[in-house]
MIBAVO-854634 format. One line per field, with one value per residue (C-alpha): residue in one letter; x, y, z; residue number from 1. Coordinates in Angstrom, 2 decimals, decimal comma. Example, Ala and Ser with C-alpha at 12.3 -4.5 7.8 and 13.67 -1.06 7.14 Angstrom:
resn	A  S
east	12,30  13,67
north	-4,50  -1,06
up	7,80  7,14
resi	1  2
END
This chain:
resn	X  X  X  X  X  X  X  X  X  X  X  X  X  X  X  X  X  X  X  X  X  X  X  X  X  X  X  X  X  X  X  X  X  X  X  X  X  X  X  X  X  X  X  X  X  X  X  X  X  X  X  X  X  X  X  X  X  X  X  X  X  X  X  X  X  X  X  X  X  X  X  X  X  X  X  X  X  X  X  X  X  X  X  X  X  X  X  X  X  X  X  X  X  X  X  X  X  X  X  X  X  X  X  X  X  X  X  X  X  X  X  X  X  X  X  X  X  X  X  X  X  X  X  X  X  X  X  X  X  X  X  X  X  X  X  X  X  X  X  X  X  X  X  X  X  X  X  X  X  X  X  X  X  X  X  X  X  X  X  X  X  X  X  X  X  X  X  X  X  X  X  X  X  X  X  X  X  X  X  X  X  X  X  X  X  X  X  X  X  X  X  X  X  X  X  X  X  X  X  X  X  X  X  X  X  X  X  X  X  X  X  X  X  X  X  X  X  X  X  X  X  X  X  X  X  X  X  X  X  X  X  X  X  X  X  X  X  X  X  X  X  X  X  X  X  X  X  X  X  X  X  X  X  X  X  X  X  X  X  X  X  X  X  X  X  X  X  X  X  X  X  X  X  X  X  X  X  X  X  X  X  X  X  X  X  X  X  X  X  X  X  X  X  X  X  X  X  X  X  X  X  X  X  X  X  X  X  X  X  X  X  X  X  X  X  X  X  X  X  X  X  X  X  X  X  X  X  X  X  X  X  X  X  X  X  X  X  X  X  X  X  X  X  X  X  X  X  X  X  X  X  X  X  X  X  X  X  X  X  X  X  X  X  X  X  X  X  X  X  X  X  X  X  X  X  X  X  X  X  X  X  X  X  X  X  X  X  X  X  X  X  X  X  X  X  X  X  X  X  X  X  X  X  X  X  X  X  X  X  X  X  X  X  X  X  X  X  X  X  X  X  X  X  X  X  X  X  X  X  X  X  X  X  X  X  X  X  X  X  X  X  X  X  X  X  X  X  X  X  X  X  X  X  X  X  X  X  X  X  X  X  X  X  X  X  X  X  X  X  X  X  X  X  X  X  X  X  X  X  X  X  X  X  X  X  X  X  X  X  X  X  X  X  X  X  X  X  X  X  X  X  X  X  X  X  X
east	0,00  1,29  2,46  0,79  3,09  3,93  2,12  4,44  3,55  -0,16  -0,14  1,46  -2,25  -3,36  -2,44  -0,22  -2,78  -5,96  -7,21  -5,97  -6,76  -9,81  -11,63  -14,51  -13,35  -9,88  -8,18  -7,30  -4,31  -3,07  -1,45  1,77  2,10  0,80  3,41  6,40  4,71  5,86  9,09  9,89  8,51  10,67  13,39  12,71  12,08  15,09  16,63  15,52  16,45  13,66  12,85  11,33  9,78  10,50  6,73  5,36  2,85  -0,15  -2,28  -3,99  -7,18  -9,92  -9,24  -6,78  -3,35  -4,58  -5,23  -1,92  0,14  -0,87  -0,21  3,14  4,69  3,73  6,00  8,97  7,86  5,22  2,07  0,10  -3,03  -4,31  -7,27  -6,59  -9,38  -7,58  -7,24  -3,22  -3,02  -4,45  -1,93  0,60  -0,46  -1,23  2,53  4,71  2,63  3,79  7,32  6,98  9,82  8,47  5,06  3,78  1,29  -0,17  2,45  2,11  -0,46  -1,71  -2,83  -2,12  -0,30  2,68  3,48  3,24  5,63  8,43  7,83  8,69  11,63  9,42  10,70  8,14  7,79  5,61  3,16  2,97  0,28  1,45  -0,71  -3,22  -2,05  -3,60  -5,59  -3,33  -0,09  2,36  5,89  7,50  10,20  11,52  14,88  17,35  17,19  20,28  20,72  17,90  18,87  16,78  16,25  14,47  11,29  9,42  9,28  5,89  6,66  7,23  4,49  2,87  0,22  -0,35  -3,67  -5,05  -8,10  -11,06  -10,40  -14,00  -13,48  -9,48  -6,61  -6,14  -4,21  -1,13  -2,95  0,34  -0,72  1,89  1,93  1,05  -2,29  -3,15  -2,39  -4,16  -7,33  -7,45  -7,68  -10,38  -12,55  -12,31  -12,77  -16,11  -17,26  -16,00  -13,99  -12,88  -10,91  -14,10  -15,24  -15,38  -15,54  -16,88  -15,19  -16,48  -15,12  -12,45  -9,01  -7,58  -9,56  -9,32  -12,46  -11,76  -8,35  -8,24  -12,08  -12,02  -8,91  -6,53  -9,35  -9,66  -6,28  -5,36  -8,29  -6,73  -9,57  -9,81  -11,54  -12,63  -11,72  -14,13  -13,52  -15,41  -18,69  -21,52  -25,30  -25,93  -22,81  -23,31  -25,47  -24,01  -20,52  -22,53  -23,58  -20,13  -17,89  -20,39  -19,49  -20,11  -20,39  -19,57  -18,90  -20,06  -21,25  -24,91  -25,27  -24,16  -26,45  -29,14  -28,78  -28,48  -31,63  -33,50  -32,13  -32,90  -36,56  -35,24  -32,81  -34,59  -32,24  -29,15  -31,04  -32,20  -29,27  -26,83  -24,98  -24,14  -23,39  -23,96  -23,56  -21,65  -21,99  -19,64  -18,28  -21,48  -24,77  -27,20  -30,40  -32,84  -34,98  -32,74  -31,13  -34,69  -35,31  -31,50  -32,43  -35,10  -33,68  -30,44  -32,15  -29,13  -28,11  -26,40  -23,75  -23,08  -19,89  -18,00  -14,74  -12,24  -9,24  -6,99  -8,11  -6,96  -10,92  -13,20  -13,72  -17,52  -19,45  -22,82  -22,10  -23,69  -26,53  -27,09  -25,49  -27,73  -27,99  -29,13  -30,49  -29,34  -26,34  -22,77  -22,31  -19,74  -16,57  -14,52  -10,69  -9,50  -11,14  -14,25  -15,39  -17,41  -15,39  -16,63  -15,46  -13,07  -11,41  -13,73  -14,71  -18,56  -21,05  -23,32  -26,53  -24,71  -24,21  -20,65  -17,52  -16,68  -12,99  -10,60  -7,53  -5,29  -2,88  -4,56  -4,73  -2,58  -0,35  -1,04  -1,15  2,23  3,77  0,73  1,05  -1,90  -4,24  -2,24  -2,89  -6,59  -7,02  -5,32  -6,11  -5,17  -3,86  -7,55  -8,19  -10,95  -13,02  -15,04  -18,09  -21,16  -22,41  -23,51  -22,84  -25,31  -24,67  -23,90  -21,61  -23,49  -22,51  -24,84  -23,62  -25,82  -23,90  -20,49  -19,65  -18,77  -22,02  -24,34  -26,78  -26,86  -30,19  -29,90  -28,31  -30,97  -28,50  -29,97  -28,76  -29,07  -29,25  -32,48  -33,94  -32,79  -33,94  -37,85  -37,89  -36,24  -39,71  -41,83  -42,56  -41,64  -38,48  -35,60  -32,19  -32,23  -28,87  -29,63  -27,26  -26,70  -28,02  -26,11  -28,84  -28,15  -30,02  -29,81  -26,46  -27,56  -31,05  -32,13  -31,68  -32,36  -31,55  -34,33  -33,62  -37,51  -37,66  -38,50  -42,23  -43,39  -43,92  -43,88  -43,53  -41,60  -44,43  -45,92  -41,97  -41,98  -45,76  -44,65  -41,31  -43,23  -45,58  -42,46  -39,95  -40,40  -40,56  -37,56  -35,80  -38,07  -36,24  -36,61  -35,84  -36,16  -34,86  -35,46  -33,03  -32,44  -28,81  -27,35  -23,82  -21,28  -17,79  -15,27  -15,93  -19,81  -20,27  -22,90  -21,28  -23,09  -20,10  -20,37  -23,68  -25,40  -22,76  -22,57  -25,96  -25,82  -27,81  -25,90
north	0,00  3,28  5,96  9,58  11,05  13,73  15,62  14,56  11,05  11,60  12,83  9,07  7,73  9,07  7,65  9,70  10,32  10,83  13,94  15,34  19,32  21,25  24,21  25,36  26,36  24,93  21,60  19,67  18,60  15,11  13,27  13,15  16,83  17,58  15,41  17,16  20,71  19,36  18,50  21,85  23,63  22,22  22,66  26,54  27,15  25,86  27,83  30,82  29,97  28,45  25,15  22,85  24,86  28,18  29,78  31,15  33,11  32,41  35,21  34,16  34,13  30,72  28,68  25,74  27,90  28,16  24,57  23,38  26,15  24,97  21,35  21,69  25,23  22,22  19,48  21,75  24,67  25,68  27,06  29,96  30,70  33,91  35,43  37,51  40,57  41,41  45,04  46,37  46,40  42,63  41,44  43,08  41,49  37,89  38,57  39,63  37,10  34,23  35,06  34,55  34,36  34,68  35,97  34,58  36,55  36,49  38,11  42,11  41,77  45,20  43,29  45,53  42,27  43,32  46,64  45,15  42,18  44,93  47,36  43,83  42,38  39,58  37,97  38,71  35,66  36,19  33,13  33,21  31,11  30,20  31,32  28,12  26,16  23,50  24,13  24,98  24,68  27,95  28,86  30,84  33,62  36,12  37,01  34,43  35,05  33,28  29,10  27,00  25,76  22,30  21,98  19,23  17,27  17,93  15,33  13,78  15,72  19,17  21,43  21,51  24,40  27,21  28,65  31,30  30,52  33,17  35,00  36,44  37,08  37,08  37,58  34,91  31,83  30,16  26,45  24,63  21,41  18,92  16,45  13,63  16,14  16,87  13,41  11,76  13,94  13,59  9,45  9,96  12,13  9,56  6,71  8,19  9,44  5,93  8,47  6,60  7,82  8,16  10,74  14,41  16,86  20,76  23,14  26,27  26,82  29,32  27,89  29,74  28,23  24,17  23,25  23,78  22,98  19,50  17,85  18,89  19,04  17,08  14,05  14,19  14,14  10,81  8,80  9,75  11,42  14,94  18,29  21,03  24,39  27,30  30,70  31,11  30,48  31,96  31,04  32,18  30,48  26,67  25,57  26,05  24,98  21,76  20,95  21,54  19,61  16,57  16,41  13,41  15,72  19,03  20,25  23,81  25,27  25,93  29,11  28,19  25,19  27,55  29,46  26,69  25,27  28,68  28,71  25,19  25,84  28,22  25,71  22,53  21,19  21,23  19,43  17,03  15,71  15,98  13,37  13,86  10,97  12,99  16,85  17,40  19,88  21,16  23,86  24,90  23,17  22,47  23,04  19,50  21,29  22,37  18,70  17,51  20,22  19,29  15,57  16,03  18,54  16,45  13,26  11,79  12,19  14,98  14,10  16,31  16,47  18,04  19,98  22,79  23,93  22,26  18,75  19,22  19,34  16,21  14,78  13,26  12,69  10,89  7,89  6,98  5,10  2,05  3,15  5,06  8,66  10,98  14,54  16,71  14,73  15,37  11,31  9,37  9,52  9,16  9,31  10,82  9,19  11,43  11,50  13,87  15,84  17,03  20,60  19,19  16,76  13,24  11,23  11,20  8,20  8,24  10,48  12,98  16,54  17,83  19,03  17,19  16,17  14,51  12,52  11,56  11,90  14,66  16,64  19,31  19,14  22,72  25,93  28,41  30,25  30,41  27,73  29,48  28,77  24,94  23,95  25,00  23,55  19,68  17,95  14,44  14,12  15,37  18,32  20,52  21,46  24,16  22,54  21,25  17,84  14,25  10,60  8,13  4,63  3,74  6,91  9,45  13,40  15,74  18,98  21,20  24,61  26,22  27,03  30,54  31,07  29,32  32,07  32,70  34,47  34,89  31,61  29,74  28,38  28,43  26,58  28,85  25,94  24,75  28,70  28,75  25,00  26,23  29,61  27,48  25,72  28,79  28,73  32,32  31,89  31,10  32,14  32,81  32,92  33,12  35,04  36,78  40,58  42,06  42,94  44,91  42,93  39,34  39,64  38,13  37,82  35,94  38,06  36,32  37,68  36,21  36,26  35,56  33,94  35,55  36,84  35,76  38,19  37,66  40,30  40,42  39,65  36,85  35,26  35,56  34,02  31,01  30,83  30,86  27,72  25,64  27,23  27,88  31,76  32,59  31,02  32,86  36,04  39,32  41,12  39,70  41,71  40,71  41,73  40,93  39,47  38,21  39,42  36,46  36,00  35,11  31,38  31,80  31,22  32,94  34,19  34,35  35,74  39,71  40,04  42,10  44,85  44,07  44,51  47,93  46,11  47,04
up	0,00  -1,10  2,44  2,22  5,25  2,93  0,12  -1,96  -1,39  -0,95  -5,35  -5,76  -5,33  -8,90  -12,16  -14,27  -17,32  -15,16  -14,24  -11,04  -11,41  -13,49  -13,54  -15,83  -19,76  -18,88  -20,17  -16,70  -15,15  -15,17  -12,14  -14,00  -14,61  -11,04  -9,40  -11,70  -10,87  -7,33  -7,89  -10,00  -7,49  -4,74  -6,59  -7,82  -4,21  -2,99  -5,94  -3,97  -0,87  0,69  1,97  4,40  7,41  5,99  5,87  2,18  2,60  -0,71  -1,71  -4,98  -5,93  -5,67  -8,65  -10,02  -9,40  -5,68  -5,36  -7,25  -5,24  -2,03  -2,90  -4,19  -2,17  0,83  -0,60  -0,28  2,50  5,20  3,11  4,63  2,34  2,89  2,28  -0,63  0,37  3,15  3,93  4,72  8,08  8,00  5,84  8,05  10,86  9,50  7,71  11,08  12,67  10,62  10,10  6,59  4,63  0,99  -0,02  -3,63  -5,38  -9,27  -11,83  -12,02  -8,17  -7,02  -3,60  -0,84  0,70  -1,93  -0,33  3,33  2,01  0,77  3,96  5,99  3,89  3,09  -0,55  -3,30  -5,58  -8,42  -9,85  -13,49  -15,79  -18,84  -21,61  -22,97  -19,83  -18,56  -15,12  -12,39  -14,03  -13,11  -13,03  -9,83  -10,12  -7,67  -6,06  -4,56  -0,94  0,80  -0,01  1,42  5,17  4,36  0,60  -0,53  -0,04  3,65  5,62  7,15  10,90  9,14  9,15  6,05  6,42  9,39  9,71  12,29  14,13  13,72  17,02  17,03  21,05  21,14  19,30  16,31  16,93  14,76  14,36  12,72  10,74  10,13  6,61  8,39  10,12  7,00  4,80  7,85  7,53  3,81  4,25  6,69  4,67  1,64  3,30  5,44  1,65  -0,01  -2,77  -5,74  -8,99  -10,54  -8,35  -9,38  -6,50  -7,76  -5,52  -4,50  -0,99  -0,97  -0,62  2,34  4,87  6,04  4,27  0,89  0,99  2,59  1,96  -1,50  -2,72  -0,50  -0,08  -3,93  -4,59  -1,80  -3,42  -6,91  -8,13  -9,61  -8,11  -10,35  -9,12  -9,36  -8,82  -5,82  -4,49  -7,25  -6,57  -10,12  -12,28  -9,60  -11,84  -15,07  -13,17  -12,44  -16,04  -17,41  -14,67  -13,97  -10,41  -8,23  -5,41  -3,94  -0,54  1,26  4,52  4,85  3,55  0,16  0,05  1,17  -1,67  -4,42  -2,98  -3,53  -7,31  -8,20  -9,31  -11,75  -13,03  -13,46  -16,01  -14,76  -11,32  -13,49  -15,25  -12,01  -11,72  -7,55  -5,76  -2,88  -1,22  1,47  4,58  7,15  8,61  10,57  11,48  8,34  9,12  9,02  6,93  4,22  4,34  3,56  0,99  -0,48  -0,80  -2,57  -5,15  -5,59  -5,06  -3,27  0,31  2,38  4,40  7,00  8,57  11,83  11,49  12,87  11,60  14,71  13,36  9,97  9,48  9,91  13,14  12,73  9,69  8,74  7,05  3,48  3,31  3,63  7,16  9,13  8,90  11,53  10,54  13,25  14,40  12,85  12,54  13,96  14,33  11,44  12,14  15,28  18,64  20,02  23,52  25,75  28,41  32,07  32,24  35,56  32,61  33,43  30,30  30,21  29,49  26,72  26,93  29,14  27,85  28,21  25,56  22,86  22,75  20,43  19,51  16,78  14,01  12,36  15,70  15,70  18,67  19,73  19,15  18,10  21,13  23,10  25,92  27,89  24,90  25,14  28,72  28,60  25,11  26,07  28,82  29,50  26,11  24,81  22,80  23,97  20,79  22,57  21,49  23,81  22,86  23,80  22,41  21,60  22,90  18,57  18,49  17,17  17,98  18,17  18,90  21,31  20,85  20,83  24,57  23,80  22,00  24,26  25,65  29,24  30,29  34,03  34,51  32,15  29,56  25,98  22,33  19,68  17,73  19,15  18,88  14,56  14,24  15,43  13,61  10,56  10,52  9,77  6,09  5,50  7,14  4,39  6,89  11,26  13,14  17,00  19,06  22,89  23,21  26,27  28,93  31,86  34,46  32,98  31,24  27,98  26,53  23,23  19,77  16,35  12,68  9,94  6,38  4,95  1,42  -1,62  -1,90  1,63  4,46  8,16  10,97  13,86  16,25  14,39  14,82  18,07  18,41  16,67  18,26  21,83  20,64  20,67  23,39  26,70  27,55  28,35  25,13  23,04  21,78  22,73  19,48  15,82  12,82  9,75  7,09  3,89  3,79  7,62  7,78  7,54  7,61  4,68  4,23  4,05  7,81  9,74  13,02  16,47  18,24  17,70  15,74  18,04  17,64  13,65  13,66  15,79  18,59  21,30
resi	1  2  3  4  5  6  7  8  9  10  11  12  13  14  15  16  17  18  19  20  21  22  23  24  25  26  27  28  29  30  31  32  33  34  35  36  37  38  39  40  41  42  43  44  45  46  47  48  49  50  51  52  53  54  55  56  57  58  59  60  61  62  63  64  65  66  67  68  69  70  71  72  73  74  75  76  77  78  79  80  81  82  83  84  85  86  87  88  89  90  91  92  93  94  95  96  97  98  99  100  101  102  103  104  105  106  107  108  109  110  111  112  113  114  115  116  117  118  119  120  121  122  123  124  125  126  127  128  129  130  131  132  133  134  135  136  137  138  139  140  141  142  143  144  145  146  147  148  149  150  151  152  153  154  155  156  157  158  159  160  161  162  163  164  165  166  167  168  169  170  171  172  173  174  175  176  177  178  179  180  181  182  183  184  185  186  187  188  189  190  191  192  193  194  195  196  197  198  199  200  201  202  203  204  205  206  207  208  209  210  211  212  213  214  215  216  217  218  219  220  221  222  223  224  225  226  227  228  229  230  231  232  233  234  235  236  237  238  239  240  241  242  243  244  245  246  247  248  249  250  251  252  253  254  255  256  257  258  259  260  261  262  263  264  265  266  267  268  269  270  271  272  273  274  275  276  277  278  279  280  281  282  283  284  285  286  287  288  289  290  291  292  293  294  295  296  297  298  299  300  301  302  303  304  305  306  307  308  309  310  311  312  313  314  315  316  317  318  319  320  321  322  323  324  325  326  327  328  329  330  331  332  333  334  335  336  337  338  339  340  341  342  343  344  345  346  347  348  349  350  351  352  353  354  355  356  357  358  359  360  361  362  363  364  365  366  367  368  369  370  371  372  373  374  375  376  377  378  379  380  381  382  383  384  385  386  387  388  389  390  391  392  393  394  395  396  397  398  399  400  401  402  403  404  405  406  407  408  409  410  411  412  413  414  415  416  417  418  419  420  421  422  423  424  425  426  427  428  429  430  431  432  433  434  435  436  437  438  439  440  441  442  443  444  445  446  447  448  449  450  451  452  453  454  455  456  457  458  459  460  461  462  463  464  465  466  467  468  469  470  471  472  473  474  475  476  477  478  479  480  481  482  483  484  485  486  487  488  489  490  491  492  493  494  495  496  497  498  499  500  501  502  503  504  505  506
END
């Protein structure tokens, strides 16, 4: 059986003439060329003086080159993807933060990440497509900056990508993934999806978060099949993305699959003549009602899944049928061990509501320079996910909130995931996100956005009435606004954590 430690070794599982790398009006990338777009790389890199561990620094846009970039700057150095609409002063931050050594950036970029990169000293190299290339293919030039300390291929214990946690209440943290986190998380998600080399995956998560980079493309890539790279998330090109590419499945976080299921009707075609195997959800909880409604459309399952950037991703999915499948729950395990945590560190039995914790090779084994965030994040060899949750007695997780965003109303202790789930079930109700409004008496009361769908009307009182026929008073909340897009944050997510002041609540 072939290793996947490394990258390097994880593009071994494809044959050389099948297609590794696509994207829409583009001829595809084989294996063959992927794995010698690798090995140039490593060795242009080194030509510049940087190799294993040394951190690069990838501002590109979503597409093939993003994809391909990431894959083979991480056979030779430590890839940080960055989101490429960052403002200046967040590039100089996420820059100084990282100690990157190189930044690479499309050929002639006005991003405002090159100026930061020269007021720094951080080497500028410069991603060039060849014209007519196939998708993903590039060539790299920039300055020689000193000889490579490590040239060469990275090894499986050298960290392969860094990522920075959200920090919606603190300051961001350095989450450093090692080859074998990420090679290990990639197996997992293909074998809980049963990938093949048949299987097309139709990417439209954007590449600089964990998502996108390891369940589509990395998963795709270990079970030798091939992922088709979009630009982006686009409501109004998915469809036309879908009739071109033939996917066997796609992956997203509920918003997007909210709004493919709202343009389906208008595309009945293209629904018709899918040829998905399945749809995938993660990244946040899918509403049961918009699984239901996806089902339908697709007429395949939705598998939803559980993930966070300091597992390399996946940590619980629902498995395909015939297996059972449990709308609601995140699944089962699938990889790393899961258990549910006491908050003094004792493992709990099943049925009894406490934090989810994991363990295993695709784990990172903590966070950068931060040993406070460390010792409250392990315990007992555990990671803490921050996430409230209980077992089954067959495994299934279902998670009950985040512990930072459960509500605490005068010391009643509310899910907003049980307040959007009932307001989810009005049929005027398309979008809710549930979140804490500071109160001066109670500390936190119950606030809920609503997003109503097209052509239907429902005020706020009428919410609230139907709410309170399902909840007990005090979950019911006190102020509903109803707007017509919910704020979210760069990978689609809706964000409890801060809406009230986003939303000029408070």
């Amino acid at each position: 059986m072939l290793r996947s430690g490394t990258l390097k070794e994880l593009l071994e599982h494809g044959e050389d003439e099948a297609p590794a790398i696509s994207a829409p009006g583009r001829q595809h990338l084989t294996y063959r060329r992927l794995k010698e777009l690798a090995a140039t790389t490593i060795v242009r890199l080194n030509e510049l003086g940087i190799g294993r561990q040394d951190r690069v620094a990838i501002v590109l846009p979503n597409g093939p080159e993003m994809a391909t970039a990431f894959v083979s700057i991480g056979c030779a150095a430590t890839t940080a993807p960055l989101n490429p609409n960052y403002k200046a002063d967040e590039f100089e931050f996420y820059l100084s933060d990282l100690k990157a050594k190189a930044l690479v950036v499309l050929e002639k970029s006005d991003s405002p990440a090159v100026e930061v990169a020269k007021k720094l000293g951080v080497t500028i190299i410069e991603l060039r497509v060849p014209e007519l290339a196939a998708a993903g293919a590039f060539e790299l030039s920039g300055p020689i900056s000193g000889t490579a300390e490590m040239p060469g291929p990275a090894h499986a214990d050298d960290i392969a990508l860094i990522l920075h946690t959200s920090g919606t209440t603190s300051r961001p943290k350095i989450v450093p993934l090692s080859h074998t986190n990420v090679c290990t998380s990639a197996g997992n998600i293909g074998r809980s999806l049963n990938l093949t080399a048949e299987d097309i995956c139709l990417n439209v998560m954007p590449l600089f978060h964990i998502h996108g980079l390891i369940a589509a493309v990395l998963a795709s890539l270990r079970a030798g099949a091939s992922v088709t790279c979009t630009p982006g998330f686009n409501a109004l090109k998915f469809f036309g993305w879908l009739e071109e590419a033939k996917p066997s499945w796609y992956t997203a976080v509920p918003t997007m699959h909210q709004a493919i299921l709202a343009r389906g009707e208008r595309n009945p075609d293209a629904v018709t003549h899918a040829r998905l195997r399945f749809a995938r959800s993660s990244s946040a909880s899918l509403p049961p009602q918009v699984m239901k409604s996806l089902e339908v459309m697709w007429n395949c399952p939705v598998i939803e899944a559980y993930g966070m950037t300091e597992a390399s991703h996946q940590m619980a999915a629902n498995p395909l049928p015939p297996a059972k499948r449990v709308p609601g729950s995140v699944g089962i395990a699938s990889g790393p061990e899961v258990a549910i945590m006491s908050e003094d560190g004792a493992l709990l039995k099943a049925g009894e509501t406490g934090e989810i914790v994991i363990r295993g090779d695709n784990v990172t084994k903590g966070y950068e320079n931060n040993p406070k965030a460390n010792a409250e994040a392990f315990t007992n060899g555990w990671f803490r996910t921050g996430d409230q949750g209980v077992l089954t007695d067959d495994g299934y997780i279902s998670l009950t909130g985040r512990l930072k965003e459960i509500i605490n109303r005068g010391g009643e202790k509310i899910s907003p995931r049980e307040v959007d789930e009932v307001l989810m079930n009005h049929p005027s109700v398309e979008q809710v996100v549930t979140f804490a409004l500071p109160h001066d008496k109670l500390g936190e009361d119950v606030a809920a956005a609503v997003v109503l769908k097209d052509g239907q009307l429902a005020t706020e009182a009428e919410l609230k009435a139907f709410a309170a026929k399902s909840l007990a008073a005090f979950k019911v909340p006190r102020t509903i606004t109803l707007l017509a897009e919910i704020p979210k944050g760069a990978t689609g997510k809706l964000q409890r954590i801060g809406m009230a002041e986003k939303l000029g609540l408070v």
